[in-house]
Every structure is written in structure tokens, then in C-alpha cells.
N, C-alpha and C positions, 0 to 999 in steps of 0.2 A: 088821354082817357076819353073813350067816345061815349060810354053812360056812365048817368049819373049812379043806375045801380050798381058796376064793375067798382065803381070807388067807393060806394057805400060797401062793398063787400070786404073791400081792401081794410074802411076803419073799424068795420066788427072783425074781422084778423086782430087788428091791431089792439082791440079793445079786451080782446077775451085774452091774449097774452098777455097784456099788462095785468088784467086781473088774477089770472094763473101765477104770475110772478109776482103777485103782492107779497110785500114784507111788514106789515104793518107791529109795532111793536110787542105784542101778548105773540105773536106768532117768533118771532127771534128769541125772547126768551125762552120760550118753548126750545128751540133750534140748541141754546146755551145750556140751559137744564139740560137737555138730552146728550151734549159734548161732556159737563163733565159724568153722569151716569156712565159713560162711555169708558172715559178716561180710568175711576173707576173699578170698571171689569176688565181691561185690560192691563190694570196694573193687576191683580188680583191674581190669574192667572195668565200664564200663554194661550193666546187662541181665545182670550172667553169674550174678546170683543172684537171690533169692525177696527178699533184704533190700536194698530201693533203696540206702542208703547217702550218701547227697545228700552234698555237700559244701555247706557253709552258707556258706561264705565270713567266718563268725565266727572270728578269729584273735587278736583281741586281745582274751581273755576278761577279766573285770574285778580289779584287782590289791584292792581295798575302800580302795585312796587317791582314788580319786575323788571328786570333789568338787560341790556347786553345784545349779543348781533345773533338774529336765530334766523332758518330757513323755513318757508313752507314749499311746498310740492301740490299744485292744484291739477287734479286731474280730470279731464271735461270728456265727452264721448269722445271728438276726432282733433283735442288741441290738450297741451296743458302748460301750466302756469309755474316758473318755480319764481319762488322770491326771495329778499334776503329783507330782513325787517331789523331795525336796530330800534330798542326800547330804553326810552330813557326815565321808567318811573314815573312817580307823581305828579312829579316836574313838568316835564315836559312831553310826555307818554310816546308817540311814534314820533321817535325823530328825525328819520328817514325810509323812506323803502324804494326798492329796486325789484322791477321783475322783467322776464322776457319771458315771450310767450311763443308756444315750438308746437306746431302742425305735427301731428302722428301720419304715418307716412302709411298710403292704405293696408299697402302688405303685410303689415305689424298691429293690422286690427283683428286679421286672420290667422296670422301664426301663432306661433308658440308664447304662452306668456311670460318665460324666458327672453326671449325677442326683444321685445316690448318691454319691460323692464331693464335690460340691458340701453338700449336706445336712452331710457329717461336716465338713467343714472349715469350714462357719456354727457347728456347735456346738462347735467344739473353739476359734472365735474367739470366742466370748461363755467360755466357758471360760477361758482366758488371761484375760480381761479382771476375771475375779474375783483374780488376784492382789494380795496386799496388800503395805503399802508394807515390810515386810521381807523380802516371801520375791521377787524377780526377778532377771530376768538381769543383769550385770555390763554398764554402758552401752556401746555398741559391738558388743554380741554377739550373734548372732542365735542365737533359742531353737531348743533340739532336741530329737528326739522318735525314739521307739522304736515302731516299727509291730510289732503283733503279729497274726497270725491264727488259726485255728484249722480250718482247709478249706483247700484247692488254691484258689489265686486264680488268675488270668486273667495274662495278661504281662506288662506293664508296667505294676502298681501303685504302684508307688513313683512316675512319672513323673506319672500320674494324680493321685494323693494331693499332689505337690508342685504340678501344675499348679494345681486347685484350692483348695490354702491359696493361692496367688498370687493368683486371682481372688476370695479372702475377705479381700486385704489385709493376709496376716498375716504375720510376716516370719520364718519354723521352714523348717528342713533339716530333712529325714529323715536321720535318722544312723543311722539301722540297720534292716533288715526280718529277722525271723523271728518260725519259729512257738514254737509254744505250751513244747514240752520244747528247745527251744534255751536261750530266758527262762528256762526254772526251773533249765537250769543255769551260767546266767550270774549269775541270784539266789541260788544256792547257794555257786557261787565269792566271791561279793562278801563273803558272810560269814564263808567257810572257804577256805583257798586250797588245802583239800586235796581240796575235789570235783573228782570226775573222769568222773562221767556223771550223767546227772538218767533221770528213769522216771517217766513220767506212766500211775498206773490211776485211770482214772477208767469214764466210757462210754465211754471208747474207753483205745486203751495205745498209746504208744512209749517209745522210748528216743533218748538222744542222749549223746554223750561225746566225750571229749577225744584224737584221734591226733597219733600222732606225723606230719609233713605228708610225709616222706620214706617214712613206709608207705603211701601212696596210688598205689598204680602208675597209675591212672587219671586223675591229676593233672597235668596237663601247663603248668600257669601257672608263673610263679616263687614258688617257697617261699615262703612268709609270714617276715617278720623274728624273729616269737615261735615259729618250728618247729613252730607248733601248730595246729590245724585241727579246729575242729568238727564231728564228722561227725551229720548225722541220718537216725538207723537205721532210721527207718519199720517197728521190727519187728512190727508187730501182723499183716505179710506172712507171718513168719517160718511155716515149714511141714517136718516131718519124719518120716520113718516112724518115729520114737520117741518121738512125742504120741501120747497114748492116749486115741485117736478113740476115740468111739462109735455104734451107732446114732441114735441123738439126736441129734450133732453133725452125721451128715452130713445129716437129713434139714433141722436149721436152716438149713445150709448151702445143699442143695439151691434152700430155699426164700425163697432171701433176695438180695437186689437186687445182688448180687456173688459166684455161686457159685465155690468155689474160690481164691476172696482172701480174705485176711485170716481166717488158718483160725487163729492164733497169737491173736489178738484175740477172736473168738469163743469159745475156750476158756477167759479169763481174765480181760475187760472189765465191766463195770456195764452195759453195752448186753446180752449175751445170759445171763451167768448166772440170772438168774431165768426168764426164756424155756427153756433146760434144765430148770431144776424141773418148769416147768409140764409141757414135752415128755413127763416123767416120770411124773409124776400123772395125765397123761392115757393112756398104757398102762397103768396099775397099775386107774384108771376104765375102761375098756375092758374089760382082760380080767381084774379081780379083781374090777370092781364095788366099788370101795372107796368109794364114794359112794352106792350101793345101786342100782339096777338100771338107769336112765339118767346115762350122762353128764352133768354138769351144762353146761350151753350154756356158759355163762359161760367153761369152761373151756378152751374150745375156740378160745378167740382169742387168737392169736399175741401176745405182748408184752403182754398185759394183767397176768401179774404180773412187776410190776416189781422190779430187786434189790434197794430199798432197801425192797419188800416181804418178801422171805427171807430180807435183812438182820435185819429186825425179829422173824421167825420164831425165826430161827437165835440171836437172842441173848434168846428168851425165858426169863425164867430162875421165873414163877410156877408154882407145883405141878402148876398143872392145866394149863398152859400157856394162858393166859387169851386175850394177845396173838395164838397162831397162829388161837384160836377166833373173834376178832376180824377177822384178815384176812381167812381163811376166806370169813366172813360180808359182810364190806363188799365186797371185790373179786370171789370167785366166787359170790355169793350159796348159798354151801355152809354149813347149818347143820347142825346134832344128832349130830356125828363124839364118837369115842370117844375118850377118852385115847389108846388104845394106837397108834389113827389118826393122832391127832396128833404124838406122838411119832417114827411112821413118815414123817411131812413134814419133819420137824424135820432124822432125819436125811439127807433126801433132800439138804438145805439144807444140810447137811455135808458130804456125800459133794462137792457141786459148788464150792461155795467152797475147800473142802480141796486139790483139784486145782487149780484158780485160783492158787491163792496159791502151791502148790508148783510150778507151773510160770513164775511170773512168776521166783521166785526164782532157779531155773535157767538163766532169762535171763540175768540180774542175773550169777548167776557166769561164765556164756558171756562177758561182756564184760570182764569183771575176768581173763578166763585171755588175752582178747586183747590186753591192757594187760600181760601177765604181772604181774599184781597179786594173783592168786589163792592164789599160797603164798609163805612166807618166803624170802626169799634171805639167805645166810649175812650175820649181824649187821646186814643191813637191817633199819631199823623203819619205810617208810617207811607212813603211813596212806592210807588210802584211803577216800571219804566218797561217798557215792551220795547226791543230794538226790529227795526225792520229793515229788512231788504229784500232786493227783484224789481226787473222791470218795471212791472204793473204797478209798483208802489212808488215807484221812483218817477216813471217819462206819464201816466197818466195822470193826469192834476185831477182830474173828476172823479177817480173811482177813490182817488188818494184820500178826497175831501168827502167825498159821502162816506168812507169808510171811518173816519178820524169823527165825521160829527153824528155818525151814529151810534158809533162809542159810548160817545155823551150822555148822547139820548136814552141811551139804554143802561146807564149809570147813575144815571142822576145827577144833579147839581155838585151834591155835596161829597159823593164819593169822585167825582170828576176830579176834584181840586188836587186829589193824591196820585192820581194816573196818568200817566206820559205814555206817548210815542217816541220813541228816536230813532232817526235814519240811521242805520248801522252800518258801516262800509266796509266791501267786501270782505263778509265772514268768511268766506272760502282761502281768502287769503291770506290778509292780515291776520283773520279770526286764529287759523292754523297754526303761525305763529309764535303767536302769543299763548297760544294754549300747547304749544314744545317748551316755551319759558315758563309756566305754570307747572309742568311735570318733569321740568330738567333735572335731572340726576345731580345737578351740583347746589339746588335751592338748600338743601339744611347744610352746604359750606357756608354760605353766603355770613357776613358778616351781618349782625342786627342793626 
């Protein structure tokens, strides 16, 4: 840094983002307020808000007496996952699982989705076929399986998927389709009967939770027997004049293959929070020369650092901060930075996950004020358990713990006491599962 005013430039950068990106608490409620108003209008009708609201047609969430060997099918853009889950109830709840995971071959990303369904239902029948002689179905009973995806699929996949296990010779219903935060909170219930929404951060965010089915104005079928109704919130839609956009945000925005969606997402996902940093770094380069008098190239490309690069920043904890000098160098080919340089990236890495995290949380309360779960009612103790998964919530400790204690903060003491987190592991997979065992054709055999 050759003047003093080039750095002074660099901490009013640094200074007017942080305030841009304040979350202070009257400002998140606001943000909560405005999710469930949200929630809402999208139950209400189709289209009358920013938050789809889908109904899942999941009603019979998992009671954890369920029983027996079922499969799921997890399907990911260019991989998928099949598994075999055996459930042993109360008791013991998963008592083993099995999966192998099978690379889609590119030409079957393109063809026909015949193709591609043919492919998954040859591997998922050599699959079955590794079963041993203790773990199978009860004779008589055709196996079943939990389709999970994780993208917008095409129409009739379930029909697809069953046509071609027919032509694999293999004798599996589909007993359930959903996506990915449906599963993790059918995997959470199995274990706790007191989950009542799941929250996937990972590279991307939603939410999914439990209504009551008589608050769905939009709902025109007959009521489910369990009055209960999955709905999934698709919130990474969620959008309000009391997010605290910034320049950065909108120009991500502008620039990116859905302007104007998914504006709740981009503020708080594993897909653009390090994209933010860099956004950042690259003004402070421009017009503090905080890299010394050319931009470095390297930093000039969209998504090259990644957040489990700023992750690793952000929780640098050596003196000199060894690791940021490290990234630096591997990812922007950026060497010979100062300490005090360093430190000024560190907190950029703060400033952005800190808003992340506080604003997931806000979410998080928006849907608990919609449950009215949010504060005590007279000599109620009923609890309430939010199951989580994704990356970001799992391998990031910092966005994990700002998110969890602003919770708190924005709960209060005494409504805190009845609210949980739980890591919930892979809904996609197990979650699928368990929720084919939940709508198995044979549950009203079953002995009481």
C-alpha cells in the first residue's frame, strides 16, 4: 500500500458494506414478519406470492415405528444415489444402510429420458441383487422405494421410473416422490416427533414444514386423514424491501442466469457467498489498488472463489494468517499482501457470512411465527425442533453458530427453551426412505 489515502479508501469500502449489510435486530424481524405475510399469500393462492409454497402431497409424515428394508433412489444433476435403508422402529430407528453411488454417463444427459431411466433402473436392479440372505423383503411383498431429486424434473417421472424398473424385471413401487428438504424433514421426524420444518443451506437454500391442511385456502382436494400437509416453501424466492441489498448483490444479480429470482438465496447460499467476497475485493482492487496497481486477472472471474474458500479464510485462526496467504496464492495467484491486508479479507469474510447466517435465521423464525410456535403460550411447553442440512450448515462452524445464536436472539430467552436445531442427515436419502415406509401399501397389514 504506497498511501495512506489508497488504504483509507479501501476501509470506507469496507465500512459502508458493513453498514449496507447491517442486521441489526428490529431489521430481521421485519425480514420474519415479512416471510410469514409471504408464506401466507402463497398459500392462499397459486402465484399470489414470491414463495411457491407447493403442496407435496406428503401427509403421512413418519411416526419412527416403522419398520422393514426399503429403498431410496437419489437423483443429483450428473450422479445418483440408490440406497437400501432397513428400519428398525422405536427401538433402534436405522439400523443399517447401504448405498452406491453411479456417475450418469453424459450421453444420457442428452437423450431420450427413456435412456436415462432405463440406465437407473439396470443399476438400481444389480443393486437389489447384492441383498443378503438377512436383510429382504417379507415373501409376498413387493419392495419399495423413495425417489428423491434435487432440480425441477419433467412430468411424469414417477411413471417413467416405474415403467422402466418393469422393463429391468424388477418388481419395486414407487411409494413416494420428493425433493431433497421434504426428505430431510421426514428424516428428522423419524427421529423426533417434534420436527416441524427442515432448512436445507447448503449451495443452494429451502425450507419445508409441516401445515396445518385446513390452512391452505388453495387446497381444494379432500383433507388428508392426518390434518397435516407438507408444504415446500421454495424460499430461496423469498424477496423484501427489508433485505439489506447491496451494490454487489444487485450487480450478482443482474449478472447471473435468473435476474431477479432467487434474490433470498443469493444473499445466504454456498453458491454466491464467496462470489460476494470476491465482488468486494474487486472494488477495494480497482479503486484502493489493494493489490498494487493492477487488478490481478485472476480476480476478475465470476465464481472462482469459492465459499468453502472464505470458509477456510474466515476460520483462519494462525497469527499471520498463513491459510488466507495460501488461498490468496493458489486461487488468485495473489502473493506478497500485508498482514493488515489480510486481515482486511478476513473481515470482508465476516461481514458476508454474518448477514447469511442472520438472515437464514429470520427465515427460520418467519416460519415458527407462522406455526405460532414463536413464543410461549400460557403453561404450553410444547417444543419445537427444526432439522437441518447442507454444506453450509454442516463444514462452516461460523455461519453455523451466528445462525443458531441469532435464533436466540431473536426469540427470546423464554421462547428459546422450547426450540431446537437438529442436524438431520441426509434427507435425500435416508429421508426418501423412510418416507416409502411411511406410505407403504402394506402399513394398515401391519400388526398393531
Amino acid at each position: 500500500m504506497k498511501s495512506s489515502g489508497k488504504w483509507a479508501r479501501a476501509l470506507s469500502i469496507l465500512k459502508e458494506f458493513e453498514e449496507k449489510c447491517g442486521t441489526p435486530s428490529s431489521k430481521l424481524k421485519q425480514v420474519a414478519d415479512a416471510m410469514t405475510v409471504e408464506m401466507h399469500a402463497g398459500l392462499a393462492s397459486e402465484g399470489g406470492s414470491k414463495l411457491k409454497m407447493i403442496i407435496s402431497y406428503v401427509h403421512n409424515l413418519p411416526t419412527g415405528d416403522e419398520k422393514g428394508l426399503f429403498y431410496a433412489l437419489d437423483l443429483g444433476g450428473t450422479n445418483f444415489r440408490v440406497l437400501r435403508v432397513h428400519l428398525g422402529g422405536k427401538e433402534s430407528r436405522v439400523v443399517k444402510q447401504e448405498f452406491e453411488e453411479v456417475s450418469i454417463p453424459a450421453h444420457l444427459m442428452t437423450g431420450s429420458s427413456d435412456e436415462l431411466f432405463d440406465y437407473i433402473a439396470s443399476a438400481l436392479a444389480k443393486f437389489v441383487a447384492t441383498e443378503s440372505d438377512s436383510q429382504h423383503v417379507s415373501p409376498g411383498r413387493q419392495r419399495e422405494l423413495g425417489f428423491t431429486f434435487s432440480f425441477p424434473v419433467g412430468q411424469d417421472v414417477v411413471g417413467e421410473l416405474t415403467k422402466a424398473i418393469e422393463r429391468a424385471g424388477l418388481d419395486m413401487r414407487v411409494a413416494a416422490l420428493v425433493n431433497d428438504t421434504v426428505g430431510t424433514l421426514a428424516g428428522g421426524r423419524y427421529n423426533n416427533p417434534d420436527v416441524v420444518a427442515a432448512v436445507i443451506l447448503g449451495t443452494g437454500t429451502n425450507a419445508a414444514y409441516v401445515e396445518h391442511a385446513h390452512a391452505i385456502p388453495k387446497w381444494h382436494g379432500l383433507l388428508p386423514k392426518s390434518g397435516e400437509m407438507v408444504i415446500n416453501m421454495e424460499w430461496g424466492n423469498f424477496r423484501s424491501s427489508h433485505l439489506p441489498l447491496t451494490e454487489y448483490d444487485q450487480a450478482l444479480d443482474a449478472g447471473s442466469l435468473n435476474p431477479g429470482e432467487q434474490i433470498f438465496e443469493k444473499m445466504i447460499s454456498g453458491m454466491y457467498l464467496g462470489e460476494i467476497v470476491r465482488r468486494v475485493l474487486c472494488k477495494m482492487a480497482e479503486e484502493a489498488a489493494i493489490f498494487g496497481d493492477t487488478v490481478p486477472p485472476k480476480l476478475k472471474i465470476p465464481f472462482i472463489l469459492r465459499t468453502p474458500h472464505t470458509s477456510a479464510m474466515h476460520h483462519d485462526t494462525s497469527r499471520d494468517l498463513k491459510v488466507v496467504t495460501t488461498k490468496l496464492k493458489d486461487i488468485l495467484e495473489i502473493s506478497n499482501t500485508s498482514l493488515k491486508l489480510r486481515k482486511l479479507i478476513v473481515e470482508v469474510c465476516d461481514i458476508v457470512a454474518t448477514r447469511g447466517a442472520r438472515l437464514s435465521a429470520a427465515g427460520i423464525v418467519g416460519i415458527l411465527k407462522k406455526l405460532g410456535r414463536d413464543t410461549v403460550k400460557d403453561g404450553e411447553k410444547q417444543k419445537s425442533v427444526v432439522a437441518l442440512d447442507g454444506g453450509l450448515y454442516e463444514h462452516y462452524t461460523k455461519f453455523r453458530i451466528c445462525m443458531e445464536n441469532t435464533l436466540w436472539e431473536l426469540l427470546g430467552e423464554e421462547a428459546s427453551e422450547n426450540i431446537a436445531v437438529e442436524h438431520s442427515m441426509d434427507g435425500s436419502g435416508i429421508g426418501a426412505a423412510i418416507l416409502a415406509a411411511s406410505h407403504s401399501q402394506y402399513i394398515e397389514v401391519e400388526e398393531p
